[in-house]
N, C-alpha and C positions, 0 to 999 in steps of 0.2 A: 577476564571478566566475562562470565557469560551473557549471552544476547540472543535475542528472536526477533528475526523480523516479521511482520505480521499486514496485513493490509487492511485496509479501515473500511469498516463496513456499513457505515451510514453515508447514508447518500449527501448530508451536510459535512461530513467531512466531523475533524475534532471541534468543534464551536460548537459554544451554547450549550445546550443538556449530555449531548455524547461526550467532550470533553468535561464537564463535571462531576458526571458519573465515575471517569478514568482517573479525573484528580483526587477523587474520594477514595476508590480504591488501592489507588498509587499511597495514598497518604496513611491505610492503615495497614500498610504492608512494614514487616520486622527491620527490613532489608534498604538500603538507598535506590532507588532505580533513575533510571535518565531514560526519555524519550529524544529522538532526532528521525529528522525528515530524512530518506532516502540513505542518504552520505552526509548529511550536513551537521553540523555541530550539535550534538545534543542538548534538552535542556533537562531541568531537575522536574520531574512526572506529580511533584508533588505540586507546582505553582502553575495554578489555573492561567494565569497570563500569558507565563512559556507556554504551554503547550496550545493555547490560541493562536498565540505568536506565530508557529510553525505552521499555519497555513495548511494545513492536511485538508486535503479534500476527498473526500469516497474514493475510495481506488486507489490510493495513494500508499504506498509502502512507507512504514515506520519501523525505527530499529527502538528495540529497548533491550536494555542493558539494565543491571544488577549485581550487585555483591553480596558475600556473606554464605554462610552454609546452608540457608531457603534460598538459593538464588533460583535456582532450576525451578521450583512448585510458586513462586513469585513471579516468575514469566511467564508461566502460563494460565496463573488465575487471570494477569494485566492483559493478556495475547488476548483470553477469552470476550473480557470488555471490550475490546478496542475491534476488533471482528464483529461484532455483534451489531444487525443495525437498531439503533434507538432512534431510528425518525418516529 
């Protein structure tokens, strides 16, 4: 399964509007993706709660994962948003 790790580029971390930007993108993407902290267990990129859950904070390394034959062009639209700061 492919995966990118990427580091989060809002200085609030994934909460509140940068996480729901990522869950909206996550959510209209063809493919299943999972977000996880560091090494920690993944959750499913599509449920605003999990990805709160995970406590990402600016600077913070996340891995996402994806399946499917868009896997590759799917991790790097999600890499995009998730790098990007939306404070």
């Amino acid at each position: 399964m492919p995966e990118r790790r990427v580091v989060v580029g809002s200085s609030v971390g994934l909460h509140a509007r940068p996480a729901a930007l990522f869950v909206k993108a996550a959510a209209a993407q063809p493919v299943p993706v999972t977000i996880g902290l560091g090494d920690g267990a993944p959750v499913d990129a599509r449920s605003l709660l999990s990805v709160m859950g995970l406590g990402a904070k600016g600077g913070d390394e996340v891995v996402l994962h994806a399946e499917g034959p868009e896997a590759e062009t799917v991790l790097a639209e999600l890499a995009t948003v998730i790098t990007t700061n939306h404070d």
